[in-house]
N, C-alpha and C positions, 0 to 999 in steps of 0.2 A: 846810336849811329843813325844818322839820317838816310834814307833808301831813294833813289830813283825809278819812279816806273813809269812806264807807257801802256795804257790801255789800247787793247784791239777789240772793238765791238761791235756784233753782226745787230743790223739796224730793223732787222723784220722781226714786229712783236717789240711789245714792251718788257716785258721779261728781261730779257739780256741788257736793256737800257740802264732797267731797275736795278740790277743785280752790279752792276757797273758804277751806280749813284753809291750804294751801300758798302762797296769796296772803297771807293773814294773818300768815303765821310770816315771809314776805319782808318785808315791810313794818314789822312790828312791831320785828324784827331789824335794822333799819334808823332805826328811830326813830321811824315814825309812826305816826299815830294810825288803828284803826278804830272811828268813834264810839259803829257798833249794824249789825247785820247782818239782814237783812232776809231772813226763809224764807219762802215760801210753798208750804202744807202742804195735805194732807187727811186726812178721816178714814180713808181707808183705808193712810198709811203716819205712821208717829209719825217724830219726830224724833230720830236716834240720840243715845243718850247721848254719844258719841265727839264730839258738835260740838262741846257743850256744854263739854266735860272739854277740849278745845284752844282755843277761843274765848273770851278774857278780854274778852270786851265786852255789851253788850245784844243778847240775842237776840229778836227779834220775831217772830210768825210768824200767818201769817190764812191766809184760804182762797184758794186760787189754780189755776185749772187742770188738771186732770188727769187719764189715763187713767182709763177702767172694763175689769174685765178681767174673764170668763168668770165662773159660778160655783164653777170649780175654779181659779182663780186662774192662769190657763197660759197665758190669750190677751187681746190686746185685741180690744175691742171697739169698731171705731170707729163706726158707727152712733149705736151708745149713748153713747159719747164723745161726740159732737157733741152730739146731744141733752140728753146730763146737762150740760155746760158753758153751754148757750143755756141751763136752765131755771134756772142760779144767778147767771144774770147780774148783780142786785141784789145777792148777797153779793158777788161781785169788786168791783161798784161801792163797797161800801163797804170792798173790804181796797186800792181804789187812794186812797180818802181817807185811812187809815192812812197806807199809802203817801208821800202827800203831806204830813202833818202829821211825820211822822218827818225829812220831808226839811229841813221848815221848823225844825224845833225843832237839830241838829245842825249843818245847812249847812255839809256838806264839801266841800272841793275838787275832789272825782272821786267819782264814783257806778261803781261796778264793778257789772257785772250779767251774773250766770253763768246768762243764758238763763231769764230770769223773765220769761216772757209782760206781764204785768201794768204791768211796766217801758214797754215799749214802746207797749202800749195808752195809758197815760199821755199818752204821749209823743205818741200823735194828736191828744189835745185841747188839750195845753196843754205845753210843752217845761219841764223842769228846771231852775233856774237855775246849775245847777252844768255841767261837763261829764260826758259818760259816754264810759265804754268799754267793751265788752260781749265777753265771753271766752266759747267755748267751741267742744269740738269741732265742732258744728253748721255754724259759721262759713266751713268749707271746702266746703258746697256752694255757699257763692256764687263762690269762685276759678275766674278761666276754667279755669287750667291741671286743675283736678277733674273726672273724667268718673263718673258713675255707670256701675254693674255693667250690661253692656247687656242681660244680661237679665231688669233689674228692669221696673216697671212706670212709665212716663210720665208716667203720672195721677199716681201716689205719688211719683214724684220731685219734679214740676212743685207740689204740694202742698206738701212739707216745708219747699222753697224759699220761697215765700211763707210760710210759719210763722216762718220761721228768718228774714226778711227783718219780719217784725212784729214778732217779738223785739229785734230791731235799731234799731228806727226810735228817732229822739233824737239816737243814737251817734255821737259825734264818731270812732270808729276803735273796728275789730273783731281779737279780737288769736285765731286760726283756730289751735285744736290742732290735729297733727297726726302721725299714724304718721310720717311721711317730709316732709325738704324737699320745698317745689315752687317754679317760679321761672314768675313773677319772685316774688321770698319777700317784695316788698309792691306790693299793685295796690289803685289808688285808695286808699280805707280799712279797706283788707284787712291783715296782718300774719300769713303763716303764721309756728306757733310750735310749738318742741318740748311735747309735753305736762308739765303740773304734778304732778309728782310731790311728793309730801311729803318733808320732810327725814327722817322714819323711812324714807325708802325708799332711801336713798343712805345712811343709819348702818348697816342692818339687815346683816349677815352670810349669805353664800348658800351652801350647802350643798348636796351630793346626796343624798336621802332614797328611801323606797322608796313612801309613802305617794302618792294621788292626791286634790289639793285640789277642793272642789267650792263654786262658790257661788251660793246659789238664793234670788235677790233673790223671786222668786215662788213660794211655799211651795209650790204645787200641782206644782211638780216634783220636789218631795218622793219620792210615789211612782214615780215612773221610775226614783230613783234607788236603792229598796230593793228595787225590781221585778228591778235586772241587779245589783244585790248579791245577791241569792240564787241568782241563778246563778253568779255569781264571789265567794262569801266567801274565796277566799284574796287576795283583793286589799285590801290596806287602804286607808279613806277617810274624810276628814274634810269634813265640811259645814256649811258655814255660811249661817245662814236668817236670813229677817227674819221667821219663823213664831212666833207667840205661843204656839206649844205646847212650843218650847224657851228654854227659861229656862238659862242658864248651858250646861249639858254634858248632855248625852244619848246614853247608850249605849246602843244597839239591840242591839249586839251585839259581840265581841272584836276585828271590825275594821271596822263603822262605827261613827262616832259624830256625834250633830248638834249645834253648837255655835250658842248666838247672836251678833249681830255683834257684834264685838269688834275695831276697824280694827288694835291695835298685836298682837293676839293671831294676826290673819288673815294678816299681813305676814309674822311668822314662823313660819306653818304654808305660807306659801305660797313662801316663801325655802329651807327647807328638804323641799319638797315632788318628787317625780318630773313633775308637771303638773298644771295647770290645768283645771278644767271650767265652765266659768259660760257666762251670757248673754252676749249682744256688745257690753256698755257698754266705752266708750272705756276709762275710768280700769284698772277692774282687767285690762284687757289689756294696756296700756302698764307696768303694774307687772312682770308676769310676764313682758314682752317685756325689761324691765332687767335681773330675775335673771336672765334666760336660760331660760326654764318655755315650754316647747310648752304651748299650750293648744288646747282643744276649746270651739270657738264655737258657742254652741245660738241663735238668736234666740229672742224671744219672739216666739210667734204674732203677726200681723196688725201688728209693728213692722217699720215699713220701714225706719227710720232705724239699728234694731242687723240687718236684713239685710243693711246694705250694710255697717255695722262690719264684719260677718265676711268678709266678701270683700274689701275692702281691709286689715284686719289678715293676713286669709292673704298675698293679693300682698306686704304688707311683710317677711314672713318670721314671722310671728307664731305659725301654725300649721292648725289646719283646721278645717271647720266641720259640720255636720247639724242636722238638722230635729228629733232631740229626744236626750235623755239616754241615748245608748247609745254606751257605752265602750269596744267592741269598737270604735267609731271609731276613739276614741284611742291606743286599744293595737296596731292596727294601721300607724295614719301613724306613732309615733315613731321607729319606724328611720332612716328618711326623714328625720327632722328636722333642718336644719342652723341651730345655732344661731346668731343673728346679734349677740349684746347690748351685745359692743362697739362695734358701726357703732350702735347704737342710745345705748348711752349717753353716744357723742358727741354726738350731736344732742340728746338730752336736757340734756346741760350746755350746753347756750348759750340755756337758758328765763329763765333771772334777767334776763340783760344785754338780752334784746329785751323784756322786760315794762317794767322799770326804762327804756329809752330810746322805748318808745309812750307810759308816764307822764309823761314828761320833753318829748316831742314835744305831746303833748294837751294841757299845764300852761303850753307854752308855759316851760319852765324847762332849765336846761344839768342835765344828766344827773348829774354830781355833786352837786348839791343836792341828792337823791335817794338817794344813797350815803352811808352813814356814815365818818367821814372813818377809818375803819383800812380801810373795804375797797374805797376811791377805786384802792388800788397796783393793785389786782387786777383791776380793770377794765378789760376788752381794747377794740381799736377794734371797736362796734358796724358799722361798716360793713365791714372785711375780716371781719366774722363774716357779715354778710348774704351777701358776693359767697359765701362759704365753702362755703356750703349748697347753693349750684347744684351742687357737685363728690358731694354727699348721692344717692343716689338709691334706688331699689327695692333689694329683696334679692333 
């Protein structure tokens, strides 16, 4: 049976982009339809070309939501967050009547919604006619078995949960990325799930190199990172930014260089790289936890949600974390590092078969319908994969 969907997806961060591309390429590769895909953007990040260049459908995109961050672009600012969101209140109202005329003119079978605020708000006043399922890493601060880092903040904790719980609201089942099984691996309308990796991330080829990959979603980490390259130019480094001041390739000098983003260009600098340095978004840590890449977790100031990435990516085995771009971290913890990426790209392979069977559960349809009939053989029992996960645990 052929399916219809409409993707909803929140545009800050590449994460929910990526996670959005790999749902697509599942589906599509199976026969169904995505009718038109739904970003919500602002003006202070554009849309990657990389969506657009994998995404064979209507992309849409209005204003929705988001971060304000420092005048040097390095921290947020929640204060002014809140504030600038309350004073646009009237444009979101009008990108959830978008919203809603989009829904009316396609009327797909499932609504996927990769943590777009706007979704949910909807969904206070007036529910969807369709069903929704709502993906993302977020999703596992509502699982009992999740504890935050104890010596985060309460307040922040107790906040993100209620963010992440209005995101939600509509949802017929929440399908919860995650570093590591946790059990029970479904509670209530929960579904923990291996993260969505793209199919270039299981083609790509991995290598040891000598180079160290950098990626600085917030250009004002820019300088940190030229700051402890001139004290270490013998180390080589490749950066990649969403900074308007680099257009294509940028060489500072014989061993950095700054590149713009480029998701199939970054996979293999980051496949054939010595490590990792970015912010604590889920997606490109789960990348670099597949090749097998130590990485260096930097949060973004006053983000509570990638503090707590980096302290549950370390417990996974993923690598280690600091408070800003100094490398002497990194160069320090690698000895130490034990790689884990086969315990990890098992649990990463069992991401198709629980998306394809929460689809199949929320449609209300048998699981093969779902499948295209060459790849029904290869489909294992979804339930010895659930018990399977409990046997998953920390590194």
């Amino acid at each position: 049976m052929n399916n219809s969907f409409v993707f909803a997806v929140q545009g800050e961060g590449r994460g929910h982009l990526t996670q959005a591309i790999a749902t697509y390429e599942l589906l599509t590769s199976r026969g169904h339809t995505v009718a038109a895909v739904l970003i919500g953007s602002s003006k202070r990040r554009e849309i990657p070309a990389f969506v657009r260049e994998r995404i064979n459908a209507p992309i849409i995109t209005y204003r929705s939501p988001n971060f304000v961050t420092c005048k040097h672009n390095k921290s947020i600012q929640i204060t002014s967050t809140v504030l600038k969101n309350f004073l646009y209140w009237k444009t979101y109202r009008k990108s959830m009547r978008l919203i809603r005329e989009v829904m009316q003119q396609y009327k797909p079978n499932l609504l996927l919604n990769f943590y777009e605020p706007l979704i949910g708000v909807c969904s206070l006043f007036k529910k969807f006619d369709c069903k929704i399922v709502s993906i993302a890493h977020q999703y596992i601060y509502l699982h009992p078995s999740f504890s935050f880092p104890q010596e985060g903040s309460k307040r922040e904790a107790y906040a993100i949960k209620q963010y992440t719980k209005l995101t939600a609201k509509g949802s017929d089942h929440l399908l919860a990325l995650s570093f590591y099984p946790l059990t029970p691996a479904t509670y209530k309308n929960i579904t923990v799930c291996p993260p969505l990796l793209r199919k270039d991330v299981f083609q790509q080829e991995v290598f040891g190199g000598d180079h160290i990959l950098a990626y600085l979603l917030n250009s004002g980490y820019m300088q940190e990172i030229i700051n402890w390259h001139k004290q270490h130019p013998e180390v080589e480094l490749h950066c990649f930014t969403d900074s308007a001041t680099v257009k294509g390739k940028w060489h500072y000098d014989e061993t950095l260089c700054f590149h713009s983003l480029d998701d199939k260009k970054f996979l293999h600098y980051m496949a054939n790289a010595k490590a990792l340095v970015t912010t604590a978004g889920f997606e490109s840590v789960c990348e670099a936890m597949y090749f097998g890449k130590p990485v260096l977790m930097v949060p973004v100031k006053g983000h509570f949600e990638q503090w707590c990435n980096a302290r549950d990516a370390a417990k996974a085995g993923a690598g280690t974390h600091a408070d800003r771009f100094n490398l002497d971290v990194l160069l320090d913890y690698l000895p130490q590092h034990q790689h884990n990426s086969t315990q990890f790209r098992q649990w990463s392979s069992q991401t198709k078969q629980l998306m394809l069977q929460c689809f199949a559960d929320v449609l209300h349809q048998p699981v093969e319908e779902l499948v295209s009939e060459e790849k029904q053989t290869s489909l294992f029992d979804v339930q010895s994969l659930l018990s399977s996960n409990t046997q998953l645990g920390h590194s």
